[in-house]
C-alpha positions as CSV (number, residue, x, y, z in Angstrom):
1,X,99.4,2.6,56.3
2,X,95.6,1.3,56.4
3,X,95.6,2.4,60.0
4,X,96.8,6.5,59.0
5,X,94.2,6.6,56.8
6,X,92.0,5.2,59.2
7,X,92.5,7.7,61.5
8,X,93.1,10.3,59.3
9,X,89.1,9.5,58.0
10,X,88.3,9.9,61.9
11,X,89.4,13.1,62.1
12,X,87.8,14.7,59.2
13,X,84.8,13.2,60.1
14,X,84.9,13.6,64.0
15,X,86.7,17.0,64.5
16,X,87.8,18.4,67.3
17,X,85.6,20.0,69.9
18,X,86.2,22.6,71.9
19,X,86.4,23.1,75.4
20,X,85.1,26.6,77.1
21,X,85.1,27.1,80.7
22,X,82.7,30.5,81.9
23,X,83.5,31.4,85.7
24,X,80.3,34.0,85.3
25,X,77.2,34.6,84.1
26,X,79.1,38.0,82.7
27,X,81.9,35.7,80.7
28,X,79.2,34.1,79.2
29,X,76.9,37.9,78.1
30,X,80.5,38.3,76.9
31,X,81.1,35.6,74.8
32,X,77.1,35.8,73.3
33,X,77.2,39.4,72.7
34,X,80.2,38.5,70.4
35,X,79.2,35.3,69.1
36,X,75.5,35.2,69.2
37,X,74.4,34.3,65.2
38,X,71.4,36.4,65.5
39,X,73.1,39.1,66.3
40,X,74.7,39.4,63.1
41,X,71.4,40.0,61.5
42,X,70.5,42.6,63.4
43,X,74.2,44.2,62.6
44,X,73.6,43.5,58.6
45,X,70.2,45.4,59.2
46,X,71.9,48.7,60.8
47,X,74.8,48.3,58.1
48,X,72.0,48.1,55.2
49,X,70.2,51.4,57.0
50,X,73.7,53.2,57.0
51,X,74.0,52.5,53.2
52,X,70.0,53.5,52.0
53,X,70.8,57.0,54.6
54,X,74.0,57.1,52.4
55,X,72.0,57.0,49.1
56,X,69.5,58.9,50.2
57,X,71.6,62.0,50.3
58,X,72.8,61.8,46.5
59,X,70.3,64.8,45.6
60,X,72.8,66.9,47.3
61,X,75.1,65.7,44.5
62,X,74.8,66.4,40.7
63,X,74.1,64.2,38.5
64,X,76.3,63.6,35.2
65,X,75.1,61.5,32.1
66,X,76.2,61.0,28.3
67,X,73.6,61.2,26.0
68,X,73.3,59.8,22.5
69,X,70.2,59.8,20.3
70,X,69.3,59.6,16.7
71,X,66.3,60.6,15.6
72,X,64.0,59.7,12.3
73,X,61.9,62.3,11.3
74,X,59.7,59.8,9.1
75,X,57.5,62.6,7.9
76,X,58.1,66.1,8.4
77,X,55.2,68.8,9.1
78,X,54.7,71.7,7.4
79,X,54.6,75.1,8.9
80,X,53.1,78.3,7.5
81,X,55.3,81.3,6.9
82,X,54.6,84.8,5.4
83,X,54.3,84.4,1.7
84,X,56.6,87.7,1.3
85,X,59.4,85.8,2.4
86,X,59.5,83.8,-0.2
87,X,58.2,86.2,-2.8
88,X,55.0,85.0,-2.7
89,X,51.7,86.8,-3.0
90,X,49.8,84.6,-0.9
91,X,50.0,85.6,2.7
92,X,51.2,82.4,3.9
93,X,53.2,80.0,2.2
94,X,53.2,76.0,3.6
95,X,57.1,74.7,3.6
96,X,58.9,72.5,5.7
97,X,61.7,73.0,7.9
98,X,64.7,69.9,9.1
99,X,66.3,67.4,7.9
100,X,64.8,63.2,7.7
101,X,67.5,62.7,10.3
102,X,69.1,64.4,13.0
103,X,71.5,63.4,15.9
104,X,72.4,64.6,18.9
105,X,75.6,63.7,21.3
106,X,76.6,65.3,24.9
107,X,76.6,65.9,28.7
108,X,73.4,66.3,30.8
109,X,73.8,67.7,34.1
110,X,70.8,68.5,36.2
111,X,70.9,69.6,40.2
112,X,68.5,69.6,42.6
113,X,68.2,73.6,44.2
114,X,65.0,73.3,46.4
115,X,64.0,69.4,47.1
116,X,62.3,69.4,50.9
117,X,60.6,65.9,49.8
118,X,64.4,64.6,49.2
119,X,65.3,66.0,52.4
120,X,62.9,64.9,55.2
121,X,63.2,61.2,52.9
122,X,66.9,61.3,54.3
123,X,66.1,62.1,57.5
124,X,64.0,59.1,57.5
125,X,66.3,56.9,56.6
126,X,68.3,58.4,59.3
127,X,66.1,58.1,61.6
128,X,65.9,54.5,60.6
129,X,69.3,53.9,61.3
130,X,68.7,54.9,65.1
131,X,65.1,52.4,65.3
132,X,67.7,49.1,64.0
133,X,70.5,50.2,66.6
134,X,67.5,50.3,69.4
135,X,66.0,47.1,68.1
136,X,69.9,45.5,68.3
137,X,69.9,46.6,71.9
138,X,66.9,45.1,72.8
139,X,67.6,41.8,71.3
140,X,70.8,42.3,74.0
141,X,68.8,42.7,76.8
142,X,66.7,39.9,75.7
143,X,69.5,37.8,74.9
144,X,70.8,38.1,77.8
145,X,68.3,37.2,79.9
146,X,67.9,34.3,78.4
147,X,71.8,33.5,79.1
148,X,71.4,33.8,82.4
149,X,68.5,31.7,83.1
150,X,70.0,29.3,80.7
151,X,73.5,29.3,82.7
152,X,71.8,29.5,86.0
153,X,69.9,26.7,85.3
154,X,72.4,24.9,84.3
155,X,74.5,25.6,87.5
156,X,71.8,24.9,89.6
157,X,70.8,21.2,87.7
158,X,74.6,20.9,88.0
159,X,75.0,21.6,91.7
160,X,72.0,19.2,92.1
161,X,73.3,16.6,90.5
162,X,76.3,16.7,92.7
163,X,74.4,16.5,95.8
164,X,71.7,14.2,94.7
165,X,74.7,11.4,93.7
166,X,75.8,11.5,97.2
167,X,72.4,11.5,98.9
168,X,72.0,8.4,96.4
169,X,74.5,6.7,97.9
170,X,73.7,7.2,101.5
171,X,70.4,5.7,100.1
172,X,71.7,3.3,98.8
173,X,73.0,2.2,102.8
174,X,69.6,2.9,103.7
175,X,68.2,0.3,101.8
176,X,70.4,-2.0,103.1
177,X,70.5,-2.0,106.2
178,X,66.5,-1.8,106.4
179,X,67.0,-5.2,104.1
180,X,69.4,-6.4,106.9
181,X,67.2,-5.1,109.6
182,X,63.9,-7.0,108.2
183,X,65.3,-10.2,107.9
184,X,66.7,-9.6,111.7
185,X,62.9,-9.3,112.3
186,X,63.7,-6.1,114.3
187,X,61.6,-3.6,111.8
188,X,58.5,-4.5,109.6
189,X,58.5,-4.0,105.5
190,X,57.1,-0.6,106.0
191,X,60.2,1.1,106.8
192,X,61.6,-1.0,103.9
193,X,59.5,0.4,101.7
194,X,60.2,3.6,102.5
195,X,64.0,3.6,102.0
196,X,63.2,2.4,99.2
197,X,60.8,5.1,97.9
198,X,63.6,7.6,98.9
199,X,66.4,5.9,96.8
200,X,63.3,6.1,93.8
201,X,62.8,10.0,94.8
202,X,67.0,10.6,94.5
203,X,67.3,8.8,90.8
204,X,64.5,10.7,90.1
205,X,65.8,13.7,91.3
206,X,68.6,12.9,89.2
207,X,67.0,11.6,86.4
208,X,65.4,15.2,86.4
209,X,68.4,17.3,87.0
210,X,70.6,15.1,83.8
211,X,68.0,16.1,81.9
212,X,68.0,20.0,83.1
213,X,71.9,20.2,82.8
214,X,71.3,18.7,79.1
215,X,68.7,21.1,77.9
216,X,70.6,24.0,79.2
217,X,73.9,23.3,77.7
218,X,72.4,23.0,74.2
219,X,70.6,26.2,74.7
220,X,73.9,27.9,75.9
221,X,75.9,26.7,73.0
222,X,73.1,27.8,70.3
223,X,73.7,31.2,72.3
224,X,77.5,31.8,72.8
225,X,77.7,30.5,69.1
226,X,79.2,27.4,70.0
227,X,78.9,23.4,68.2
228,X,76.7,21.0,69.9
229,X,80.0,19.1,70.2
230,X,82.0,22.0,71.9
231,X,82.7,21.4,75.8
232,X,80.8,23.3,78.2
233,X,82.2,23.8,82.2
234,X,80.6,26.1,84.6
235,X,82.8,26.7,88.0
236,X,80.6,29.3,89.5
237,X,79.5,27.9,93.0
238,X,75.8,28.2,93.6
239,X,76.0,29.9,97.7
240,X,77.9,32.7,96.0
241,X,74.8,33.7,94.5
242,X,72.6,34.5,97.1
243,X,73.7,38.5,97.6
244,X,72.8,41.5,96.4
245,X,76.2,41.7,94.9
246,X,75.3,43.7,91.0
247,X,71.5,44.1,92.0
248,X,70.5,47.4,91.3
249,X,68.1,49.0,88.7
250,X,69.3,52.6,89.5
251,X,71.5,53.1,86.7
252,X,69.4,50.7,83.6
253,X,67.3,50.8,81.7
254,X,64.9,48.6,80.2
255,X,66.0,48.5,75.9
256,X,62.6,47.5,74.6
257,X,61.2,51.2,75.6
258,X,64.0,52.8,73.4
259,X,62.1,50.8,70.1
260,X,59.0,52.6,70.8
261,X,60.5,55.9,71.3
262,X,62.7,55.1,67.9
263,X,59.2,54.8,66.3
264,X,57.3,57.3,67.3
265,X,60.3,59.5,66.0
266,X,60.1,57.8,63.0
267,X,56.6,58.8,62.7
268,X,57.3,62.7,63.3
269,X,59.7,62.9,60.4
270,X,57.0,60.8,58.2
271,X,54.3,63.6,58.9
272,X,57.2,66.2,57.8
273,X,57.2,63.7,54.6
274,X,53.9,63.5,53.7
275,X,53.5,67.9,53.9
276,X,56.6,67.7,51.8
277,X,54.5,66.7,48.9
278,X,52.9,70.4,49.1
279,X,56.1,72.2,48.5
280,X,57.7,73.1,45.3
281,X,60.7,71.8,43.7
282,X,63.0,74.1,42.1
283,X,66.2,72.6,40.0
284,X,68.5,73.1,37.4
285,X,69.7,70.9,34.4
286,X,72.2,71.9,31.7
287,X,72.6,70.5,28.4
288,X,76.2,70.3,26.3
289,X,75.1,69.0,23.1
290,X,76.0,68.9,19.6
291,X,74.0,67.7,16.6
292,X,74.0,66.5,13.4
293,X,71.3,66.8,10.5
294,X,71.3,64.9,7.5
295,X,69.0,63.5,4.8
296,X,70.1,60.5,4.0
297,X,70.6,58.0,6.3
298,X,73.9,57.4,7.7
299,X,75.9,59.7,10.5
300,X,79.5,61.8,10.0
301,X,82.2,62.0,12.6
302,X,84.0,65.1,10.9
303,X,83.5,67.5,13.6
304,X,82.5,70.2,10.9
305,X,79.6,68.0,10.3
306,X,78.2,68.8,14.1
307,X,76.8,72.1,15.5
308,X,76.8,73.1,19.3
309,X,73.4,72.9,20.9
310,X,73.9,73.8,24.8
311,X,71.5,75.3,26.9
312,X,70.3,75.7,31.0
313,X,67.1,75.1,32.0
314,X,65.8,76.1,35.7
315,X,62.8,74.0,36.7
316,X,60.1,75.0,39.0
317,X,57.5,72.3,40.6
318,X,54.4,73.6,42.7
319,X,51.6,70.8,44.1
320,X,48.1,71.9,43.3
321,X,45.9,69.2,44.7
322,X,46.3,65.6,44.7
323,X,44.0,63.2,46.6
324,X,47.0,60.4,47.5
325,X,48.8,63.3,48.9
326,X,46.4,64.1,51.4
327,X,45.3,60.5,52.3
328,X,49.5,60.0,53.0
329,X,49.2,62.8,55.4
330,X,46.1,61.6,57.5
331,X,47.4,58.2,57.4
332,X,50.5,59.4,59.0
333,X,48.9,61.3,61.5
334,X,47.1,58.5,62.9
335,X,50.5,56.1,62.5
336,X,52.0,59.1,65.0
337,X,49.2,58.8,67.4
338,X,49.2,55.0,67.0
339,X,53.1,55.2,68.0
340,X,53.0,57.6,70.8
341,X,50.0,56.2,72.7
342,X,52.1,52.8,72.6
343,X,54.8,53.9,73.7
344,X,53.2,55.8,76.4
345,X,51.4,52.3,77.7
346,X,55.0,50.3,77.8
347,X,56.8,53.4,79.7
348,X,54.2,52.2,82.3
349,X,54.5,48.9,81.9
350,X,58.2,48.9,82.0
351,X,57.8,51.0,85.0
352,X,55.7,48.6,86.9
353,X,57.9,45.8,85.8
354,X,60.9,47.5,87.0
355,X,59.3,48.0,90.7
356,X,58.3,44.0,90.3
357,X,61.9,43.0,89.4
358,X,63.2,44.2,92.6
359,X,60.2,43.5,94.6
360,X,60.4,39.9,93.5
361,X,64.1,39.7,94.0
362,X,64.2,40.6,97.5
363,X,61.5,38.1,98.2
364,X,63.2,35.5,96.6
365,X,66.2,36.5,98.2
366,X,64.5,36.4,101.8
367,X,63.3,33.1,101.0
368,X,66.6,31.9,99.5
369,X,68.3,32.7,102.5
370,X,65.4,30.9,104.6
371,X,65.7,27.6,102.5
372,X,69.3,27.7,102.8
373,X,69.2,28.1,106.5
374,X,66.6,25.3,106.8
375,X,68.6,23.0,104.3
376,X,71.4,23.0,106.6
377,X,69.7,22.5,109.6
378,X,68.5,19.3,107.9
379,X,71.5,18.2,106.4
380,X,72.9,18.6,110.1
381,X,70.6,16.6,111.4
382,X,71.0,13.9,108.7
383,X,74.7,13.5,110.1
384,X,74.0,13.3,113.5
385,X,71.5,10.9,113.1
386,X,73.8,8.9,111.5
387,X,75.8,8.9,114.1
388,X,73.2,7.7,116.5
389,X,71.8,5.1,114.4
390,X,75.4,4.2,114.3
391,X,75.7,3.7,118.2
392,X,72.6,1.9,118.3
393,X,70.8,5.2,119.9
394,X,68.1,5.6,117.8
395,X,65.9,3.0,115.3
396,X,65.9,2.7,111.7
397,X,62.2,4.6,111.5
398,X,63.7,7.8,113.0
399,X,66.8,7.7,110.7
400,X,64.3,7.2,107.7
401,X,62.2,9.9,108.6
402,X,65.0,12.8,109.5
403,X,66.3,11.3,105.7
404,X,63.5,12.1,104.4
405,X,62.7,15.4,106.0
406,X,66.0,16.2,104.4
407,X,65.3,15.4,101.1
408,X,61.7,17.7,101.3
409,X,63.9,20.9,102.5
410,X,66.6,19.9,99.4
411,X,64.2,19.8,97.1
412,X,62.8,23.4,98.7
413,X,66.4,24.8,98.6
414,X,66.7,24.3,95.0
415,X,62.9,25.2,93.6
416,X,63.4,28.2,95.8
417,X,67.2,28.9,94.2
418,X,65.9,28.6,90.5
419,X,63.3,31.4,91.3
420,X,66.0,34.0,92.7
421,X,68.7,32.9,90.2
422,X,65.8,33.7,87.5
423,X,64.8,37.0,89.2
424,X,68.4,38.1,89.3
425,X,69.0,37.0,85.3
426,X,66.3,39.6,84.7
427,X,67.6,42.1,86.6
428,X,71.4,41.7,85.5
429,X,70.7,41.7,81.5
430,X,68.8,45.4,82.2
431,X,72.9,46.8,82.8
């Protein structure tokens, strides 16, 4: 029984992880796009624009209200009146007209004819709607660059681990056969040494390449949304990467340039609200009332006791001059400018850096292709000195040094794969 428990305590404190397995650098936009925390902030932002866009259309609506009030007429003024009235010979006689306390109960109702102010403010909020959906779509494209230079980095470290583990252990050989060879007397500690620093380079290498795999796994999961405990497998094989296979910026688009042109939009229909503030306002309110007039305090629900009151009032608003007004408009004038000259300098900018994307693809890819070729020229050469150090036809120096040579063009190879890989994430994410 101890031991269930035992376990049982495991669990809840150990749970399961996950395993995920991503055969592309498009499973894993995929899974990000639909499990990337961040993005749900930008979603809650468009979803809060929707709703302000949805209040800000109630003044097409009428508004409805109950209205109660009692009033205390604490002292009531007098008001002059022909004396003949009252059968006076003075020509005006002082008396007072009302009750101490009166009452007043009913619907209010008031619409909104003639409101431009109202309208263009709706149009803003619109128009905000569209900026938070371009701002979502940039953090996308951003997001998804920095997937793919996360995965590829990751694929890469990870395909250098696998061939640094078996260079390690032909070093490992290396070293001792120059041990064996030294104490024969037939080489000197130099070439000794020098196995020896390669063995050093390789665990460095790998040393280097653990901690690579590492750093871009945990930036992966934070991405796709996943537990620092989760599993993470790539399967993607590094030489299927060098072609031009998805690489072309004919048909994207770079997502950032759709915020500026979201704002300087915005910035139109804030002119339109700021020369708003000049127009009249024309609306309409109705009152169904009835009221009640006493002089004593106290209030009667006998519905002979109340008299109808109701009425319709139309409203008319006309700006004359006001000095925050026009310092709204001139401020939104320049905010226009502001907006259009910058986005203006980044349709350049995104212009240039889309001629640079591909220019610097194809050179990487050039070179790529170059440092792969060379590699395996090298690693050919590797083997087949082996085979004559084997058969006693060539010395321990020469295998050293082709060994080494190898392990230069490696190292080119992959420096020279993380700079395509990273020129094609860039590219990719613009889709």
């Amino acid at each position: 029984m101890k031991n269930i428990v035992f376990l049982f305590c495991c669990f809840v404190a150990f749970p399961c992880a996950s395993q995920t397995s991503l055969s592309s650098v498009d499973e894993a936009w995929e899974m990000a796009l639909a499990h990337n925390p961040d993005k749900e902030v930008y979603l809650l932002r468009i979803s809060q624009a929707k709703q302000e866009y949805k209040t800000s259309k109630s003044y097409l609506y009428p508004s409805l209200s109950t209205v109660f009030s009692g009033q205390n007429n604490l002292q009531i003024p007098q008001t002059p009146v022909p004396g003949i009235l009252f059968g006076s010979t003075e020509d005006f006689v002082f008396t007072k007209f009302g009750t101490q306390f009166a009452y007043n109960a009913g619907l209010q109702m008031s619409y909104s004819l003639f409101d431009w102010q109202q309208k263009t403010q709706s149009n803003l909020a619109k128009q905000q709607i569209a900026l938070k959906e371009a701002e979502m779509f940039a953090f996308q494209q951003t997001l998804m660059e920095q997937v793919a230079q996360s995965y590829y980095a990751a694929l890469l470290a990870q395909n250098s681990l696998e061939i640094s583990r078996r260079d390690l252990l032909l070093a490992d050989s290396l070293v001792l056969f120059a041990t064996q060879k030294l104490s024969e007397g037939l080489i000197d500690a130099l070439a000794l040494n020098q196995s020896k620093i390669n063995r050093q380079t390789i665990q460095e290498s790998i040393l280097q390449s653990q901690n690579l795999l590492q750093e871009s796994h945990e930036n992966l999961k934070l991405m796709l949304g996943l537990s620092l405990q989760d599993s993470l497998i790539l399967r993607e094989e590094i030489a299927d990467l060098i072609s031009y296979e998805g690489i072309d910026l004919g048909g994207y688009k770079d997502r950032a340039l759709d915020v500026y042109k979201a704002q300087t939009l915005l910035s139109e229909w804030e002119i339109k609200n700021a020369k708003s503030n000049y127009f009249p306002k024309v609306s309409l309110s109705s009152s169904l009332l009835i009221q009640q007039f006493r002089n004593d305090f106290g209030i009667s629900f006998s519905g002979d006791d109340w008299q109808p009151n109701q009425f319709i009032t139309l409203n008319f608003n006309l700006p004359i001059t006001n000095r925050a007004r026009e310092g709204e408009y001139k401020n939104s004038l320049i905010k226009r400018q502001i907006s259009e000259l910058s986005y203006q300098t980044e349709a350049r900018k995104s212009e240039t850096e889309t001629q640079e994307l591909m220019r610097n693809f194809y050179y990487n890819y050039d070179l790529a292709e170059n440092k792969k070729t060379m590699f395996d020229l090298y690693n050919q050469n590797l083997t087949l000195t082996k085979q004559k150090y084997e058969q006693g036809l060539t010395s321990m120096e020469s295998y050293l040094k082709v060994f080494e040579d190898y392990l230069r063009a490696e190292n080119a190879y992959m420096s020279q794969m993380l700079n395509l890989l990273t020129a094609r994430a860039f590219i990719k994410a613009r889709r």
